[in-house]
C-alpha positions in Angstrom: -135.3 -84.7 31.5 -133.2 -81.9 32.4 -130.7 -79.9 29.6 -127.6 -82.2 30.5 -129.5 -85.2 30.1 -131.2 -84.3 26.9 -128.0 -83.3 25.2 -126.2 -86.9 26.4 -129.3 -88.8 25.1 -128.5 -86.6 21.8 -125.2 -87.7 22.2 -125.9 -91.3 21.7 -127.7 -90.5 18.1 -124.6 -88.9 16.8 -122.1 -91.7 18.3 -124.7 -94.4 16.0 -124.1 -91.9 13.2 -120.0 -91.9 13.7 -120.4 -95.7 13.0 -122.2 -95.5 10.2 -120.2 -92.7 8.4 -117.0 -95.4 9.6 -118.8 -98.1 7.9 -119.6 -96.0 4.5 -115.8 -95.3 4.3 -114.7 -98.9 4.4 -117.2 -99.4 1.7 -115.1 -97.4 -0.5 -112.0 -98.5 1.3 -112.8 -102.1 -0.1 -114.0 -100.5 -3.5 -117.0 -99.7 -3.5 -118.3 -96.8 -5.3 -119.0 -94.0 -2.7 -123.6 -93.7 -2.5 -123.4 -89.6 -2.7 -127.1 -89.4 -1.5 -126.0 -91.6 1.7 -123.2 -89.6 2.1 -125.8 -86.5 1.5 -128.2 -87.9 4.2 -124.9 -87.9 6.8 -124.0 -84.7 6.2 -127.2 -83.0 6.9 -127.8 -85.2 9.5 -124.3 -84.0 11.2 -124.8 -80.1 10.2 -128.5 -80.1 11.4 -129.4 -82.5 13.7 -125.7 -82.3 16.0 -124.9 -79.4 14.9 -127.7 -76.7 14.4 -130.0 -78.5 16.7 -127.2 -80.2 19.4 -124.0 -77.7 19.4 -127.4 -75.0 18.9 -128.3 -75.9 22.4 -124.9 -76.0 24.0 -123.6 -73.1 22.4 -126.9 -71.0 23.4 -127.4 -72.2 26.6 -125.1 -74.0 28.7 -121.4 -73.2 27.1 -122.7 -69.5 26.8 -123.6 -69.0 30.7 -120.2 -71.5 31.2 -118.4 -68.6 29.9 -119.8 -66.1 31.7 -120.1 -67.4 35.3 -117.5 -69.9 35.8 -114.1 -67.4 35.6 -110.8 -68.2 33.5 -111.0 -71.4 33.9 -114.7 -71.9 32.7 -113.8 -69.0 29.2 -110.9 -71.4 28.5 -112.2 -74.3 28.3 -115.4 -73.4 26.1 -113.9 -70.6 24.2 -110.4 -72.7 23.9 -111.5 -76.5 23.6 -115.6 -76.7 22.8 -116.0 -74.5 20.8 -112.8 -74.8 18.9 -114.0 -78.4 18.7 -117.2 -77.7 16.8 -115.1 -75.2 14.7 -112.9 -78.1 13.6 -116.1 -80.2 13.2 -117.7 -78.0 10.6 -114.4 -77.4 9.3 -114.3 -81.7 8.4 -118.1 -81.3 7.1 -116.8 -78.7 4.7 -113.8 -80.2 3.7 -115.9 -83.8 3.4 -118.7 -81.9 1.0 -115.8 -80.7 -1.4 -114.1 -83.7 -1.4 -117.4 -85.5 -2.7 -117.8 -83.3 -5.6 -114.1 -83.5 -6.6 -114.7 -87.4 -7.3 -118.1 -86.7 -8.6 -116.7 -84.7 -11.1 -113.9 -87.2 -11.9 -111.2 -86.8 -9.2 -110.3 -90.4 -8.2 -107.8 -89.4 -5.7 -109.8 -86.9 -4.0 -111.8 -90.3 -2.1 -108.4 -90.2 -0.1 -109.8 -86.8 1.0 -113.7 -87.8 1.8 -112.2 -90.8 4.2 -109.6 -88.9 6.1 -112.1 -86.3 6.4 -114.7 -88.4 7.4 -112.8 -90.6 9.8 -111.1 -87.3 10.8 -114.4 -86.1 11.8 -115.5 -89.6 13.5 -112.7 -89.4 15.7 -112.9 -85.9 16.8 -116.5 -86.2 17.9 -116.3 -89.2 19.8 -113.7 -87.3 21.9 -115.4 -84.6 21.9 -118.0 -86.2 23.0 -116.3 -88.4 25.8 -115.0 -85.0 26.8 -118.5 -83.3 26.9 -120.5 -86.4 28.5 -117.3 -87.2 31.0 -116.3 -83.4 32.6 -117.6 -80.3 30.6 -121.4 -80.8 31.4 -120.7 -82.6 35.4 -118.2 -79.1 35.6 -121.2 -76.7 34.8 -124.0 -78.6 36.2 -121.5 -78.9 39.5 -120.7 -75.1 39.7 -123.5 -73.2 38.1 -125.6 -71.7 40.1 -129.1 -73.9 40.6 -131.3 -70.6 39.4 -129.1 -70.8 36.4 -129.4 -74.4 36.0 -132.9 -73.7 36.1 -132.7 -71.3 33.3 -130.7 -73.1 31.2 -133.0 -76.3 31.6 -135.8 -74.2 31.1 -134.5 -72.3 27.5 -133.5 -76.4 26.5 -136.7 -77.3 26.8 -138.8 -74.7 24.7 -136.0 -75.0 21.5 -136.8 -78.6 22.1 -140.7 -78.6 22.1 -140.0 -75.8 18.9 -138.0 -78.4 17.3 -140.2 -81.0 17.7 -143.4 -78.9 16.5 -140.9 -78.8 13.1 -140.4 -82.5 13.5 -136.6 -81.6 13.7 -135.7 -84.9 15.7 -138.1 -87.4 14.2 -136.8 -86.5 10.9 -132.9 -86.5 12.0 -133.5 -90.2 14.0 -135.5 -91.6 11.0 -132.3 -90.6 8.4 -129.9 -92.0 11.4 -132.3 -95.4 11.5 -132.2 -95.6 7.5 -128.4 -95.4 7.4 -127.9 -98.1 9.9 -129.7 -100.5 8.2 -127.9 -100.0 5.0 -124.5 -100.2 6.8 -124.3 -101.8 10.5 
């Protein structure tokens, strides 16, 4: 499985998470008390798994020789949409993690905060993603040189095979598979 391939397959693990972190916030939507470990488990699962271990790989690898090889037009749209994106991401994540412990602590109206932030995020990545899986990845696998293809499939692989000697992905799917039985 080539880098492109891997990171759309990785793709579909975080769109199943965008549904459960949908599903959590109609929980507390229809008044349920918000489950802060669950919300816990989603948050590391979206900081680690697609972000340190997915955005890791397109960030280090592909978006990086994007940037460098494929002129104005291939800068702008990592430097100005991508990576922007992922900004915006974290940015969600963060705001999501304080909004949790202002109701922990007692703020009621601060779950207003953990579902716009949460859907907020939901919606972002599933463009993002459409955006990623749809044009970004068929534009730099169309105009990047094979050699560097080559590369860039090559570096994929080894932080994979690292990851997996960690158990980074068994570990991420397992939390993703737990979730989905409590909420789909």
């Amino acid at each position: 499985m080539n880098s492109v391939e891997l990171m759309v397959k990785e793709h579909e693990y975080i769109l199943r998470m965008l549904k459960v972190v949908r599903k959590a916030c109609l929980k507390i939507m229809n008044g349920s008390e918000i489950n802060y470990d669950d919300f816990k488990s989603m948050i590391e699962f979206v900081s680690k798994y697609a972000d340190a271990h997915h955005h890791g790989k397109e960030e280090k690898f592909l978006f990086k020789e994007m940037q460098a090889n494929l002129g104005k037009l291939g800068e702008n749209l990592i430097t100005h949409g991508m990576l922007v994106e992922h900004d915006y991401g974290r940015l969600y994540m963060k705001e999501l993690e304080d909004a949790l412990y202002r109701v922990k602590s007692g703020d009621e109206e601060s779950k207003l905060d953990v579902i716009s932030n949460a859907v907020g995020y939901t919606a972002l990545l599933a463009r993002h993603i459409n955006k990623e899986n749809d044009a970004v990845y068929k534009f730099g696998e169309t105009n990047l040189p094979k050699e560097l293809m080559d590369e860039i499939n090559k570096k994929s692989e080894e932080f994979e095979i690292e990851a997996e000697k960690q158990g980074i992905q068994k570990h991420y799917i397992d939390i993703l598979e737990n979730l989905e039985k409590k909420y789909l």
